[in-house]
DSSP file (Angstrom, degrees, kcal/mol; ACC not computed):
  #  RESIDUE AA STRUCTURE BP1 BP2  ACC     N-H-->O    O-->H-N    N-H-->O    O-->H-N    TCO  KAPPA ALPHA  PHI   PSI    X-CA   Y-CA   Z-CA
    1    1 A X              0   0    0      0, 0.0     2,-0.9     0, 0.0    53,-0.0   0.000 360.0 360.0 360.0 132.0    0.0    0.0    0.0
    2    2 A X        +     0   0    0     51,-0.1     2,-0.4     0, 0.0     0, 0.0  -0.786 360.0 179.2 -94.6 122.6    1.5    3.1   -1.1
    3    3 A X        -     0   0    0     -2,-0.9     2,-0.1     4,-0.0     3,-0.0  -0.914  26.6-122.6-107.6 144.6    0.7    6.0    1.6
    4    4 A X     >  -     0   0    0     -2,-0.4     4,-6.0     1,-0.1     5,-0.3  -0.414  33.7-102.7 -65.1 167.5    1.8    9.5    1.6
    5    5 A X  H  > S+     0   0    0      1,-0.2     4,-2.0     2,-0.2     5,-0.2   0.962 126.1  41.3 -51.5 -46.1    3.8   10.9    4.6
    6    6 A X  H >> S+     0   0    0      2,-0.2     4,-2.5     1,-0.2     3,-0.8   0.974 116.3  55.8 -76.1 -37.2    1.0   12.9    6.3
    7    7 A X  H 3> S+     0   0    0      1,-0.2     4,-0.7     2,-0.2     5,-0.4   0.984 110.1  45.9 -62.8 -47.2   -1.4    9.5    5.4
    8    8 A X  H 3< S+     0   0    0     -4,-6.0     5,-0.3     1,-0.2    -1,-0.2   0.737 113.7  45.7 -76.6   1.1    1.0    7.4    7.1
    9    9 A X  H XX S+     0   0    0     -4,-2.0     4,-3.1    -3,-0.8     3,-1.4   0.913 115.4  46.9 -74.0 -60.0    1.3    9.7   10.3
   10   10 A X  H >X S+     0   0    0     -4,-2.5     3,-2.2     1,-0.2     4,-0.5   0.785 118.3  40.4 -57.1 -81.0   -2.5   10.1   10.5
   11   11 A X  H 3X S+     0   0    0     -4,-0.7     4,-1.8     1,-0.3     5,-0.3   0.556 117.0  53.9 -50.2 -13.2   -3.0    6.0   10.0
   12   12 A X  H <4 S+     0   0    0     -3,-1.4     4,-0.5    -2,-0.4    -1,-0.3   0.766 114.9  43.1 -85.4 -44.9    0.4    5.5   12.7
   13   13 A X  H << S+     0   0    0     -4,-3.1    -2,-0.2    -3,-2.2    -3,-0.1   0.962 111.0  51.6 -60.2 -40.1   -1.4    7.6   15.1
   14   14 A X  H >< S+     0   0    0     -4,-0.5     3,-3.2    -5,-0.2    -1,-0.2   0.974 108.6  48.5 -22.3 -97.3   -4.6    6.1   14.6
   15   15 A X  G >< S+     0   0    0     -4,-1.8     3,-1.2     1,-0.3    -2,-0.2   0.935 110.7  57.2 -45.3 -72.8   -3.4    2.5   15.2
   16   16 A X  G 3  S+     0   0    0     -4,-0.5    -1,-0.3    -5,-0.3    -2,-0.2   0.625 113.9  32.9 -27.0 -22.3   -1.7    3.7   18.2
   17   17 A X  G X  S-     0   0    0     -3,-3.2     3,-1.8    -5,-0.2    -1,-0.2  -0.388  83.2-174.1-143.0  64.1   -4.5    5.1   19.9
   18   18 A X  T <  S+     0   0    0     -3,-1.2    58,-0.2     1,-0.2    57,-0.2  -0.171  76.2  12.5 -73.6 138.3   -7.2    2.7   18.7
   19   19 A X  T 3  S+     0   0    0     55,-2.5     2,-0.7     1,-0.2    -1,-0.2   0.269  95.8 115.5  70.3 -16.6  -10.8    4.1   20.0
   20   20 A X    <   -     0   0    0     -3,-1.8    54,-0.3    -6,-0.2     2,-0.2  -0.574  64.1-132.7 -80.3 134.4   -9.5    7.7   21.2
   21   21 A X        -     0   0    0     -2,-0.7     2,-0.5    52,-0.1    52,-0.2  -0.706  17.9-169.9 -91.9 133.7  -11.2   10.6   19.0
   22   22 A X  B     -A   72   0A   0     50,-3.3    50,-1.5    -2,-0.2     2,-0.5  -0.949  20.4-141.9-129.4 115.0   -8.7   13.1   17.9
   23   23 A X    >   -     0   0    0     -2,-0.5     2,-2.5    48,-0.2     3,-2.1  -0.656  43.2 -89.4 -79.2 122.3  -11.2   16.7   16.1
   24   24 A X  T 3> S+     0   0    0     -2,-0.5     4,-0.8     1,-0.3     5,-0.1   0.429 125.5  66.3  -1.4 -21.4   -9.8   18.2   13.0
   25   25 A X  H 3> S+     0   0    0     -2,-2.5     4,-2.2     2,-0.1    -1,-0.3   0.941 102.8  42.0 -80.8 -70.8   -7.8   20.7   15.5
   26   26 A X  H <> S+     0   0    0     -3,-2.1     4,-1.8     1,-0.2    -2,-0.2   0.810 109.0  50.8 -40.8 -43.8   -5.8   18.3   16.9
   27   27 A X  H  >>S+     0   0    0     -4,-0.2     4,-3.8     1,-0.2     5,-0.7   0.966 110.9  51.8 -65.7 -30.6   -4.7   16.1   14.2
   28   28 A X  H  X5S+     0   0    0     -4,-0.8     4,-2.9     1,-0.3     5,-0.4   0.983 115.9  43.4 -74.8 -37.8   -3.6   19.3   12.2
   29   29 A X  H  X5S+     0   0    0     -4,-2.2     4,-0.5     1,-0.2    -1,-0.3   0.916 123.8  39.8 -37.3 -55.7   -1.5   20.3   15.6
   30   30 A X  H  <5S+     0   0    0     -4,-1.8    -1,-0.2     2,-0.2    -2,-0.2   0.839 127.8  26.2 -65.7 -47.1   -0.4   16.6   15.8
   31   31 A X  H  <5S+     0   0    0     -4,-3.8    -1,-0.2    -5,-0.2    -3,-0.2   0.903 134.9  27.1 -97.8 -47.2    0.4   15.7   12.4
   32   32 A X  H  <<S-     0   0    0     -4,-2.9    -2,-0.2    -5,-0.7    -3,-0.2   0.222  99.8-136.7-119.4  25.2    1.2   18.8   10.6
   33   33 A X     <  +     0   0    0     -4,-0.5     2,-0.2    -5,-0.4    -4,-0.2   0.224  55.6  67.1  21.6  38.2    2.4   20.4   13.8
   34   34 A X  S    S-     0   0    0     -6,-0.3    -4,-0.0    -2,-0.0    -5,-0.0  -0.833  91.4 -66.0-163.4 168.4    1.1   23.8   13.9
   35   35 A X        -     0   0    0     -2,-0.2     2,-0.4     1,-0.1   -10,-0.0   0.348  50.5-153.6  -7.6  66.4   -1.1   26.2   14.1
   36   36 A X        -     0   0    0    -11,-0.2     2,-0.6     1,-0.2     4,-0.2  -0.234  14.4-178.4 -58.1 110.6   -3.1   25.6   10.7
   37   37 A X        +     0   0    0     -2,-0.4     2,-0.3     2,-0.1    -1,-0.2  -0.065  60.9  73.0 -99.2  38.4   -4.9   29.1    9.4
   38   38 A X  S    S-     0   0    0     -2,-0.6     2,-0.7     2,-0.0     0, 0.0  -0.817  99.2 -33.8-143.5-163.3   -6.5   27.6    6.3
   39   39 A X        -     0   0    0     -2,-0.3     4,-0.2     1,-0.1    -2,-0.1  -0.371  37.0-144.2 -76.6  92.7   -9.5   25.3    6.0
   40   40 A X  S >  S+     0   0    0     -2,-0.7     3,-1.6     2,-0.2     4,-0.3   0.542  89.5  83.9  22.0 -65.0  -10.2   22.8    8.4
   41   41 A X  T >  S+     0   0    0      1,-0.4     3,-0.5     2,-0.2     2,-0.5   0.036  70.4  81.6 -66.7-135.9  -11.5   20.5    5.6
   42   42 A X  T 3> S+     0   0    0      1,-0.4     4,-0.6   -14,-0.0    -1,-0.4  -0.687  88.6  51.9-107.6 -39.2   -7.8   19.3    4.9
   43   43 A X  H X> S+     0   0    0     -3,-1.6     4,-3.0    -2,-0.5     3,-2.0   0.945 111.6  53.7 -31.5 -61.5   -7.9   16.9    7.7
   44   44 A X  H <> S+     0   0    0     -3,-0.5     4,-3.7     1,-0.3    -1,-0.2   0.875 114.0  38.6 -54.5 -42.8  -11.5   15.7    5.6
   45   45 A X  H 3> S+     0   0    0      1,-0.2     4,-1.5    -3,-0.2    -1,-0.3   0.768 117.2  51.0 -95.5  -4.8   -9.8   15.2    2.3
   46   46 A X  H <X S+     0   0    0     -3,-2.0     4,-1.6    -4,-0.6    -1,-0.2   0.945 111.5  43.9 -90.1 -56.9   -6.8   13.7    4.2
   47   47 A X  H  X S+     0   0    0     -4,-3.0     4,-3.7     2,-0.2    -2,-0.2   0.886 115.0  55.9 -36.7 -54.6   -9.2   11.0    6.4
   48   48 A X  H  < S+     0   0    0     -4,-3.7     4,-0.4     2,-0.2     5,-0.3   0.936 115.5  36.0 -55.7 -67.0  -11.3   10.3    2.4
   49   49 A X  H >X S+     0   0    0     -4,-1.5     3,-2.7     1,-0.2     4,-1.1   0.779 119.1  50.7 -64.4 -51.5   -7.6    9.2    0.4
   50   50 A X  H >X S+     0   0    0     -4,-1.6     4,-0.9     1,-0.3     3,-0.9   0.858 117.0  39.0 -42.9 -82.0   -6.4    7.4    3.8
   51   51 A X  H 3X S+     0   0    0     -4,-3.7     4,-0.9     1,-0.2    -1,-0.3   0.571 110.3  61.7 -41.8  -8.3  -10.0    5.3    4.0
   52   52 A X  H <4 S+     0   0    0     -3,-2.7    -1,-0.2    -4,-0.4    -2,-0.2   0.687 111.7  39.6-111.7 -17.6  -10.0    4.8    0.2
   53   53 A X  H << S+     0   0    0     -4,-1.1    -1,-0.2    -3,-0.9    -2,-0.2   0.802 124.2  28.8-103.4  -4.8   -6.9    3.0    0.7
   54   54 A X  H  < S+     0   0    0     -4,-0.9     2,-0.6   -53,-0.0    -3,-0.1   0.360 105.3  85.4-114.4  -4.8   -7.1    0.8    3.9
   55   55 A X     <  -     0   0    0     -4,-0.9     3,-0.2    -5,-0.4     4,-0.1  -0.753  68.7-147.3-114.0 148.8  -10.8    0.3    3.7
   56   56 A X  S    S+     0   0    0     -2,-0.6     2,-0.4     1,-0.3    -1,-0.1   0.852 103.0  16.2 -71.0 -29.8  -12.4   -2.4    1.7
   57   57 A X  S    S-     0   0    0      3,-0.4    -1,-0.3    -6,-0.1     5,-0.2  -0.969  79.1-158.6-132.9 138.8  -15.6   -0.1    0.9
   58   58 A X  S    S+     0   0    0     -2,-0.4     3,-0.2    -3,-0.2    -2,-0.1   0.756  92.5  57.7 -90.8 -24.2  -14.3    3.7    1.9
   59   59 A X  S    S+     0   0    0      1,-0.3     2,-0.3    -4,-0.1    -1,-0.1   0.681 111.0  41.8 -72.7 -26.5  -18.0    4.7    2.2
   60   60 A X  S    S-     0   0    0      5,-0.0    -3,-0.4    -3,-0.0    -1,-0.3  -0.950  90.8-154.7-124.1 106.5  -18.6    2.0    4.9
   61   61 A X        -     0   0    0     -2,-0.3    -3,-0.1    -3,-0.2    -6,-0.1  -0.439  28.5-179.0-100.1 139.3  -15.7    2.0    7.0
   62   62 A X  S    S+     0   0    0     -5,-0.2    -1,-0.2    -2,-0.1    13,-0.1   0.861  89.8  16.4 -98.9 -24.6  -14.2   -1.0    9.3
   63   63 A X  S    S+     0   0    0      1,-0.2    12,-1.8    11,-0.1     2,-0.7   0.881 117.9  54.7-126.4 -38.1  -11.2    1.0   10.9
   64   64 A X  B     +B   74   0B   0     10,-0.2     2,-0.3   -13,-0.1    -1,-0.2  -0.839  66.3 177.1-115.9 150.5  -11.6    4.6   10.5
   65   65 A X        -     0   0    0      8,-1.4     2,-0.9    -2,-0.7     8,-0.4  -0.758  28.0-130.8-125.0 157.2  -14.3    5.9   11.6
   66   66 A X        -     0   0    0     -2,-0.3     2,-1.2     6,-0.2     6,-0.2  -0.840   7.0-156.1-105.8 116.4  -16.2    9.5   12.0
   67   67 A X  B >>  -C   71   0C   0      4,-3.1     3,-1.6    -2,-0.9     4,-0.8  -0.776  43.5-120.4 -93.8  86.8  -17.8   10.6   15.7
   68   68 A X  T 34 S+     0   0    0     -2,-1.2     4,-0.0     1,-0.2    -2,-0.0   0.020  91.1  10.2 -40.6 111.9  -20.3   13.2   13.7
   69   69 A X  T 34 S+     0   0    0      2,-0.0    -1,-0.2     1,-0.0   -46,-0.0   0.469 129.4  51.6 111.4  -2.8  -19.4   16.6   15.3
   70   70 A X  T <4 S-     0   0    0     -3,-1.6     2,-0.3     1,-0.3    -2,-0.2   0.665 101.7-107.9-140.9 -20.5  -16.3   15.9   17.2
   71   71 A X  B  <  -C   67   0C   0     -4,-0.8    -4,-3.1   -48,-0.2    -1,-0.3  -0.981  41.6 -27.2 151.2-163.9  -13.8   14.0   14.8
   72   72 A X  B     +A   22   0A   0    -50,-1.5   -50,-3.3    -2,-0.3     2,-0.2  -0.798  45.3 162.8-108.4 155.5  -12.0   10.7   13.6
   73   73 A X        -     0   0    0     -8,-0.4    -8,-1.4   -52,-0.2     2,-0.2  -0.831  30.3-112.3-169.7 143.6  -10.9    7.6   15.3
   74   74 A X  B     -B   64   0B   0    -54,-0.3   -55,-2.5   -57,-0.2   -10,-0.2  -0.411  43.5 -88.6 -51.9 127.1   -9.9    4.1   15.0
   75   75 A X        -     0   0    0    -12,-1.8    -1,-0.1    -2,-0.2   -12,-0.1  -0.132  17.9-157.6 -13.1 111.7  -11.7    0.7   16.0
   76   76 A X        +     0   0    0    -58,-0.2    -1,-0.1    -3,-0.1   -58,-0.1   0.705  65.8 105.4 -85.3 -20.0  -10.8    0.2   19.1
   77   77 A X              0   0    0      1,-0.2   -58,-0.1   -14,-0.0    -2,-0.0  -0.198 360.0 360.0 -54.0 150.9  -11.9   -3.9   17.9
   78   78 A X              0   0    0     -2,-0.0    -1,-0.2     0, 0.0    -2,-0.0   0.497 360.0 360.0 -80.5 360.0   -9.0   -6.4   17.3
């Protein structure tokens, strides 16, 4: 599976912290490690390429998953 850098941070971070919910503020702190002034939504389009490559339907997701209104997070299931 070929990832970009920032896809394989988000999916490393992910896996690491299986079931914790990280909102669109945080990852860009975490991942692209500061203070982001441009659109929110770049976390969104990051989470869509990420799912379209580790999930088997990206529209129905087994591992990442959306908590509407607070963020993304992993399957905390084995």
């Amino acid at each position: 599976m070929n990832l970009t850098a920032k896809e394989f941070d988000l999916l490393h971070l992910f896996a690491t912290n299986r079931g914790k919910v990280f909102s669109r503020e945080n990852l860009l702190e975490t991942i692209w490690k500061y203070d982001y002034l441009g659109d929110l939504r770049t976390v969104d389009v990051h989470i869509r390429r990420l799912r379209e490559k580790v999930e088997k339907v990206p529209s129905q997701p087994e591992y990442i998953f959306t908590k509407w209104g607070v963020g993304y997070y992993f399957t905390d299931k084995d």
